[in-house]
C-alpha positions as CSV (number, residue, x, y, z in Angstrom):
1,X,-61.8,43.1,110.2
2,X,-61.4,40.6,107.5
3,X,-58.7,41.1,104.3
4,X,-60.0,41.9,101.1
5,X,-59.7,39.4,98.7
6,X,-58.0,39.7,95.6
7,X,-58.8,37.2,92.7
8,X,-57.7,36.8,89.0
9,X,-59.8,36.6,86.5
10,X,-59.9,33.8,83.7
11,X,-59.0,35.6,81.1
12,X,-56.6,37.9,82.7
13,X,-53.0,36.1,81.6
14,X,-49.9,35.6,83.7
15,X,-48.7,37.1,86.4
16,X,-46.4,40.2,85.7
17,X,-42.7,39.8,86.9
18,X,-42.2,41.5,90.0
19,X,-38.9,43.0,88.5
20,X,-40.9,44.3,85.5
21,X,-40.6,47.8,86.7
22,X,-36.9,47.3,86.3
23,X,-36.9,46.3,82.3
24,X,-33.5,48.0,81.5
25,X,-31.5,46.4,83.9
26,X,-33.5,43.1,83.0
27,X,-32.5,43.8,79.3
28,X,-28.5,44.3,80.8
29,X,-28.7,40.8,82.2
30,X,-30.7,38.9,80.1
31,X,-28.1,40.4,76.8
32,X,-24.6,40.9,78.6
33,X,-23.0,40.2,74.4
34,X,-23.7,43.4,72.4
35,X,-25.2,42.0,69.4
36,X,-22.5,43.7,67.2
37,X,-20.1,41.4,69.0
38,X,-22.3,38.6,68.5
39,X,-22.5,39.0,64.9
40,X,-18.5,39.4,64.5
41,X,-18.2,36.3,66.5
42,X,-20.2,34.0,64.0
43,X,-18.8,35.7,60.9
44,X,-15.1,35.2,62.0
45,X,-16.5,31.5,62.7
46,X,-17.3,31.5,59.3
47,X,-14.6,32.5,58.0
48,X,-12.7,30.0,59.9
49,X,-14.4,27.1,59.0
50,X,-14.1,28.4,55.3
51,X,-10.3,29.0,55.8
52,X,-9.9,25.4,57.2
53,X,-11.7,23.6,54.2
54,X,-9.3,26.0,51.8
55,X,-6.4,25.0,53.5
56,X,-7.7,21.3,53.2
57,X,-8.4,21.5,49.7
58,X,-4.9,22.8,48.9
59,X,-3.2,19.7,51.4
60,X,-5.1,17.2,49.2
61,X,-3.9,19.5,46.3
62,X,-0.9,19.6,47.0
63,X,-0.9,15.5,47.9
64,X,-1.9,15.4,44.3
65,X,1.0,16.6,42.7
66,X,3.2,14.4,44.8
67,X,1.3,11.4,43.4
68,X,1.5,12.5,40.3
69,X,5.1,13.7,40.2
70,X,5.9,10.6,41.5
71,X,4.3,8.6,39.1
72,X,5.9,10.3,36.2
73,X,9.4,9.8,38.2
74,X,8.5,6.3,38.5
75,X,7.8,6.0,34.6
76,X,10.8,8.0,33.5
77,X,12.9,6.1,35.5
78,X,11.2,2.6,34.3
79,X,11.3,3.9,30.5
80,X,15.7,4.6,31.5
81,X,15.7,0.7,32.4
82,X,13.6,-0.3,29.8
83,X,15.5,1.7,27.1
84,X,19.0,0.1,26.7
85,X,16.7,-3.1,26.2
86,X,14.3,-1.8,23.5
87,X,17.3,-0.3,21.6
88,X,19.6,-3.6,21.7
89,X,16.2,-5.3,20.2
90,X,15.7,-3.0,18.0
91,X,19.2,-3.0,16.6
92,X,19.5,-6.4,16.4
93,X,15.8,-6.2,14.2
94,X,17.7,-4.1,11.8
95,X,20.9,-6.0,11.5
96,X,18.6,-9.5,10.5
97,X,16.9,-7.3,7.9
98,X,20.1,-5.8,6.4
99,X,21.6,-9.4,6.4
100,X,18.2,-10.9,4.6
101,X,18.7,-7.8,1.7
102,X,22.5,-9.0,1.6
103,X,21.7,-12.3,1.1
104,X,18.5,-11.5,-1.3
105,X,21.2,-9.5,-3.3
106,X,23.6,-12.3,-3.4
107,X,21.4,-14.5,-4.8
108,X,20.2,-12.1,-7.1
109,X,23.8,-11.4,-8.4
110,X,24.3,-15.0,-9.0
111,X,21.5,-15.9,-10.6
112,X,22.1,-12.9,-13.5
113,X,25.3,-14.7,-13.4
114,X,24.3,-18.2,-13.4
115,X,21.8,-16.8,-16.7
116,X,24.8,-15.3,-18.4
117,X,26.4,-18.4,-18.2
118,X,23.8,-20.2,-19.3
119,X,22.7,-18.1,-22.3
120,X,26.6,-18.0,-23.2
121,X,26.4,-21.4,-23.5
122,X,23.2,-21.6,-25.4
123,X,24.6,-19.7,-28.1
124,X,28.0,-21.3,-28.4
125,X,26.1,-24.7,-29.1
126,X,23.6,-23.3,-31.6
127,X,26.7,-21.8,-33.5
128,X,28.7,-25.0,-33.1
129,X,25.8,-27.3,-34.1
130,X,24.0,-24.8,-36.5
131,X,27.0,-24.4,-39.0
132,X,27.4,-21.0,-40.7
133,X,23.7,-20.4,-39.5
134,X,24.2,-20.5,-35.9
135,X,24.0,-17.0,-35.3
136,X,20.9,-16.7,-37.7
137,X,19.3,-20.3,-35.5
138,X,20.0,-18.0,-32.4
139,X,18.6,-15.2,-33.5
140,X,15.4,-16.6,-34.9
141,X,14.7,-18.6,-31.6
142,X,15.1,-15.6,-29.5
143,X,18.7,-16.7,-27.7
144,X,20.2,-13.6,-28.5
145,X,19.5,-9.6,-28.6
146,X,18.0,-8.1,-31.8
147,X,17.9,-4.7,-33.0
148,X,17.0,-2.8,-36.6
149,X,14.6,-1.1,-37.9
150,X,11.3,-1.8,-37.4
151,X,7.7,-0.9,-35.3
152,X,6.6,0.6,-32.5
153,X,3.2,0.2,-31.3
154,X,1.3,1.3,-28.3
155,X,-1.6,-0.3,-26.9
156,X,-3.7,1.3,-23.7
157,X,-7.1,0.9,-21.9
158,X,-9.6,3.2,-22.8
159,X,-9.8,6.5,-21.0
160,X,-11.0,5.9,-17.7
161,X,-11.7,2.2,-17.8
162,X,-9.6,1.2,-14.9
163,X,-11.6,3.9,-12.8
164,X,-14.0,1.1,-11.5
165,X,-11.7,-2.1,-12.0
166,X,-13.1,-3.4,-15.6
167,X,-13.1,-6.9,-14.4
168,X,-10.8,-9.6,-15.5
169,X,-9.0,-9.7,-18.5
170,X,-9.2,-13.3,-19.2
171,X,-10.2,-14.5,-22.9
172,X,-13.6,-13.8,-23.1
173,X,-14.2,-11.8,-26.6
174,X,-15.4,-8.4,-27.1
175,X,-15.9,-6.2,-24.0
176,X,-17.7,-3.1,-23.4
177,X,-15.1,-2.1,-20.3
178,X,-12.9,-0.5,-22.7
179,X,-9.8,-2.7,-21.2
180,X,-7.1,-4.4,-23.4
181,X,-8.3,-8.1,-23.3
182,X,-5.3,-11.5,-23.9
183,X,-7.7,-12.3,-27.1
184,X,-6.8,-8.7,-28.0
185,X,-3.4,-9.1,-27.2
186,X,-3.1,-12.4,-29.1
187,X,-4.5,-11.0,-32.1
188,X,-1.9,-7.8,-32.6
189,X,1.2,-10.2,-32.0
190,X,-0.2,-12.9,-34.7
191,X,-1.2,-10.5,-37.0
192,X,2.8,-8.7,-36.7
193,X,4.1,-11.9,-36.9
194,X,1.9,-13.2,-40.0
195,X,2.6,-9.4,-41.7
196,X,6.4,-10.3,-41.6
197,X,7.5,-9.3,-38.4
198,X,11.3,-11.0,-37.6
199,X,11.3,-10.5,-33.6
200,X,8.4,-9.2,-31.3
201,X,9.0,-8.4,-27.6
202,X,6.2,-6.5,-25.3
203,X,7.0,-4.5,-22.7
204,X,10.6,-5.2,-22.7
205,X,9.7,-9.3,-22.5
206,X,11.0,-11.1,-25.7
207,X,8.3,-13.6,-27.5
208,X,9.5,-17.0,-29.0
209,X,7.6,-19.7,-31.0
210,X,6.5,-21.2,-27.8
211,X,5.5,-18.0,-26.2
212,X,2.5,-17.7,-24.1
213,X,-0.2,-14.8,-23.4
214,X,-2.2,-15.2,-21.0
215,X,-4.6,-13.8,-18.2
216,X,-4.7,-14.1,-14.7
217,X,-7.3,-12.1,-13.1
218,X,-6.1,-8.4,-13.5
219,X,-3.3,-8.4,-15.4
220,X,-1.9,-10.3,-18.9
221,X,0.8,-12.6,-18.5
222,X,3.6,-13.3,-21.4
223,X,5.6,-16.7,-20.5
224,X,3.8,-16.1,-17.0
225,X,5.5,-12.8,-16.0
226,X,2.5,-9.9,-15.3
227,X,2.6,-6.9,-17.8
228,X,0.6,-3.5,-17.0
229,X,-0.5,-1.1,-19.5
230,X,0.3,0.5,-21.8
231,X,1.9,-2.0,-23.0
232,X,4.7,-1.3,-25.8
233,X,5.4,-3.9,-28.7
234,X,8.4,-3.8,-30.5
235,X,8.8,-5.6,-34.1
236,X,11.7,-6.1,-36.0
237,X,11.5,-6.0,-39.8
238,X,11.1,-3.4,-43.0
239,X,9.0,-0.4,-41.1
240,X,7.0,0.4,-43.9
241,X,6.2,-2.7,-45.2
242,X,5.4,-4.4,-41.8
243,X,2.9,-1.3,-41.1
244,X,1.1,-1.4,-44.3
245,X,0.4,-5.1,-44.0
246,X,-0.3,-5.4,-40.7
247,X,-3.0,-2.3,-40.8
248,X,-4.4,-4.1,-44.0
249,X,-4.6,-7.2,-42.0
250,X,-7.5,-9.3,-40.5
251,X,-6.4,-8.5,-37.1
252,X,-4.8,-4.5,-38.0
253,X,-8.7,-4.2,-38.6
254,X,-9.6,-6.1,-35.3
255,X,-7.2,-3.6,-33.6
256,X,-8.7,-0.5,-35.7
257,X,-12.1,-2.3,-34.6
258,X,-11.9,-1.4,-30.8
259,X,-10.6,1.5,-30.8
260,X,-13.6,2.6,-32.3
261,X,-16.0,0.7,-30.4
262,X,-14.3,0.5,-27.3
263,X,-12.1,3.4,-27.1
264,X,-8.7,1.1,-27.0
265,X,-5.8,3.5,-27.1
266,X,-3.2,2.4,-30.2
267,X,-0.4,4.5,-31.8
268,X,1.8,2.9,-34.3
269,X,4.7,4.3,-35.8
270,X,8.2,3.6,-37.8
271,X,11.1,3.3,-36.1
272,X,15.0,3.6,-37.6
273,X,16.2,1.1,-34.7
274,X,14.2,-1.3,-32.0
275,X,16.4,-3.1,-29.5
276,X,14.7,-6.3,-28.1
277,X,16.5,-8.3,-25.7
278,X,17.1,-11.7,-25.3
279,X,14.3,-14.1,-24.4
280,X,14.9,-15.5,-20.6
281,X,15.9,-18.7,-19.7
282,X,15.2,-20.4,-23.0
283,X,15.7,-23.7,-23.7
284,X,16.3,-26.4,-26.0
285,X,13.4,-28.9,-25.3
286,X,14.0,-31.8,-28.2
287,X,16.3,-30.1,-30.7
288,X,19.6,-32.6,-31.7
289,X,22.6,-31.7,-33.8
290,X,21.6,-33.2,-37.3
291,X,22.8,-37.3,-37.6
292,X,22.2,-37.2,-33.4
293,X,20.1,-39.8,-33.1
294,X,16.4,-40.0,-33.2
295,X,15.5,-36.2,-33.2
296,X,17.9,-35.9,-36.4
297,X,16.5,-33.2,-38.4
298,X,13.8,-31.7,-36.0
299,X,14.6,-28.8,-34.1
300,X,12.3,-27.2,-31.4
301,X,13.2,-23.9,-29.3
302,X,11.3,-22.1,-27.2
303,X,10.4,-21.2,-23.4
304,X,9.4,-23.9,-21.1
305,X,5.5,-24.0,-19.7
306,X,4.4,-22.1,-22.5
């Protein structure tokens, strides 16, 4: 009797698993790990691997701070060495500028001394070669303090005129910058000398016959030394006299002229005493005592580079 004969169709798939009528204890085998478990596992891993870069990152951390601390060891101990050093140059920077100021003083001290002399002597020969007019010689040629009554005058810029500089203040005429000029400055001392004035000194500097005011750049210059305003003239002589003529003057109205146009600051007024001091370093340039020689009769006294 022949065997029936079993075939599979095409489209019929693969064969079933002869243990498929036993899925659960399939399942058992093929998953022994409860998944629970399984998912514990990996999340401890991960937590372990995070735990391991933590600890890593607090090594290198921790590293760090050893540099750093070590560094700033290194420089404290470096800046210890380096200290005594700095110090000892610093200190011996400090004793070279007190000895320079010593020495600057010194020489200071000596020349005031070395001026006294020379002024002391001064006089002695204009009163031994001037007669009974010595004193008056010395007094007239600026060799020796003055005071009486006399003037006081005040001379300033314009309000606001040194805001923006003003330029030089060289001779160069009428100026709208409102600054005090050396023309202008010429003018007031000629015009107190021509109106009777017996000694003239600006700001404290004493003006001879063969005084000089100048400019240079900025500032005015009398016998070379630099003068800032306001500048303060002092003349010696009969208060009211000496103000009347001088206001009545060519240059009084030059003066009176720019402070209207210009805004020139001036305030004159009396004064029961003026002190002026003595002119520096003055010297007799070709003056002889009378029957000297050659320069018999002619005197000349003044400052030098005038």
């Amino acid at each position: 009797m022949s065997q029936p004969s079993y075939s599979r169709s095409p489209s019929a798939g693969p064969p079933a698993r002869p243990d498929a009528s036993m899925s659960l204890l399939t399942h058992v085998m093929d998953h022994s790990l409860d998944e629970g478990y399984a998912e514990a596992s990996a999340r401890r891993s991960a937590e372990g691997a995070g735990a391991s870069r933590t600890v890593r990152a607090k090594l290198a951390l921790a590293a760090g701070l050893v540099l750093a601390s070590m560094v700033v060891t290194l420089g404290a101990a470096q800046a210890q060495i380096e200290a005594p050093v700095l110090a000892r140059e610093r200190d011996k920077l400090i004793e070279r500028v007190e000895s320079a100021d010593a020495a600057a003083d010194a020489v200071e001290k000596e020349i005031d001394v070395l001026r006294a002399e020379v002024d002391g002597m001064q006089s002695e020969a204009l009163r031994r070669n001037g007669g009974g007019q010595g004193e008056l010689v010395a007094l007239l040629a600026g060799a020796t303090e003055v005071r009486g009554p006399g003037l006081k005058l005040v001379v300033d810029d314009a309000k606001g005129a040194d805001a923006g500089g003003g330029g030089p203040r060289e001779n160069s005429g009428f100026s709208d910058t409102g600054r005090v000029r050396d023309r202008d400055m010429q003018r007031i001392v000629n015009g107190l000398w021509e109106s009777g004035a017996e000694a003239v000194s600006i700001n404290g500097q004493r003006l001879t016959a063969l005084s000089a005011i100048r400019a240079a750049g900025d500032a005015i210059l009398v016998d070379n030394k630099p003068l800032v305003p306001p500048y303060t003239i002092l003349a010696v002589g009969d208060p009211k006299r000496l103000s009347t003529d001088f206001q009545d003057s060519a240059d009084g109205q030059y003066l009176h002229v720019i402070q209207e146009n210009y805004g020139v600051r001036a305030n004159i007024s009396a004064e029961r005493e003026v002190r002026l001091p003595a002119a520096s370093s003055l010297i007799v340039r070709t003056a002889e005592p009378k029957g000297g020689g050659a320069g018999s009769g002619a005197a000349e006294t003044g400052k030098g580079n005038s």
